[in-house]
C-alpha positions as CSV (number, residue, x, y, z in Angstrom):
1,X,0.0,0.0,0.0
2,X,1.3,3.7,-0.7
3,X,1.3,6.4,1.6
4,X,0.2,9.4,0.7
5,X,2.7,12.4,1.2
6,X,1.9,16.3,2.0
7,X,4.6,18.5,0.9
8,X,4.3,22.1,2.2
9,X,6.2,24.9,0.5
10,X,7.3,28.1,1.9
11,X,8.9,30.9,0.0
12,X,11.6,33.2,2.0
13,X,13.2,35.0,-0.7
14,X,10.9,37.2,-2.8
15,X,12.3,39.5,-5.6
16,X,11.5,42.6,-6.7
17,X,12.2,43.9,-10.5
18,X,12.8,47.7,-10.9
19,X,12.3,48.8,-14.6
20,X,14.2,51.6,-15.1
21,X,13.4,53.8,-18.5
22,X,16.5,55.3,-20.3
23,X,17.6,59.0,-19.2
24,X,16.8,61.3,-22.2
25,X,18.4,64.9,-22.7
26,X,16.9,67.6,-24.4
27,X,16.9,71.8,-24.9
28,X,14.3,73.1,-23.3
29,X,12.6,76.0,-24.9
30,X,12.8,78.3,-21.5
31,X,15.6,77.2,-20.0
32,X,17.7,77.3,-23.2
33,X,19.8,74.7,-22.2
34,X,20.3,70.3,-22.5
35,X,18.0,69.2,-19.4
36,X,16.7,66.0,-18.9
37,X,13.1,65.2,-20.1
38,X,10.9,63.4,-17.8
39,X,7.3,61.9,-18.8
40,X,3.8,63.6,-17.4
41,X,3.9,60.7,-14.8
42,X,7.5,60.5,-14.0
43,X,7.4,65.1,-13.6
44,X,3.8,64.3,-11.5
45,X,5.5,61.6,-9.0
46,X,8.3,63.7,-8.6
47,X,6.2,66.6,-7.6
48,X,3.9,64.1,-5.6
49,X,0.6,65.6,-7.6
50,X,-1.9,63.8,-9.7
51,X,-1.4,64.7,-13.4
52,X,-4.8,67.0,-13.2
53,X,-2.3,69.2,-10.9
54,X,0.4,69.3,-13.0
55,X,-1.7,69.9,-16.1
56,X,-2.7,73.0,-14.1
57,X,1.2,73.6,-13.7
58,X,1.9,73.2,-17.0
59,X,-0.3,75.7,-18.1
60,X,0.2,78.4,-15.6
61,X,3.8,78.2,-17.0
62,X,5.6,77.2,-13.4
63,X,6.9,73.9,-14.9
64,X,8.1,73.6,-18.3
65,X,6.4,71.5,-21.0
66,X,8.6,70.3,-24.6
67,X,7.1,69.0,-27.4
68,X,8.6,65.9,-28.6
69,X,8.7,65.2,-32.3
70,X,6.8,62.2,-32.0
71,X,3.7,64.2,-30.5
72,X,4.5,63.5,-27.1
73,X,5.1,65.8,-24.1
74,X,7.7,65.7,-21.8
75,X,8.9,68.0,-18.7
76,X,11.7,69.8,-18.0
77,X,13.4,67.6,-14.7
78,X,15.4,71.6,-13.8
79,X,11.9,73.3,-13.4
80,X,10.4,71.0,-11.0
């Protein structure tokens, strides 16, 4: 006759996987220098706003907005 087994399992390592995007430099318009280009959600974490918030930031003219060629929008990291 066979016996029947339990076999418990019980994880103690867990791993977490960061993704990180690649850094990319552009001239901003106002600043008139190379300055790294952050996306809406990147610019509205580092703030610590929701992106209604910095929409409203972007358009008073307090943070700086550049137009990518590819239709995009992307924020100036130096005027956060």
């Amino acid at each position: 006759m066979k016996k029947k087994r339990r076999i418990r399992v019980i994880v103690t390592r867990r791993r977490t996987l960061r993704i990180q995007f690649p850094v990319i430099r552009v001239r901003c318009p106002v600043c008139e220098r190379e300055v790294v280009a952050l996306t809406t959600s990147e610019a509205a974490a580092a703030l610590g706003v929701e992106a209604l918030a910095l929409g409203e930031l972007l358009a008073a003219g307090t943070v700086h907005a550049i137009h990518m060629v590819s239709g995009s929008l992307r924020v100036c990291r130096d005027s956060l």
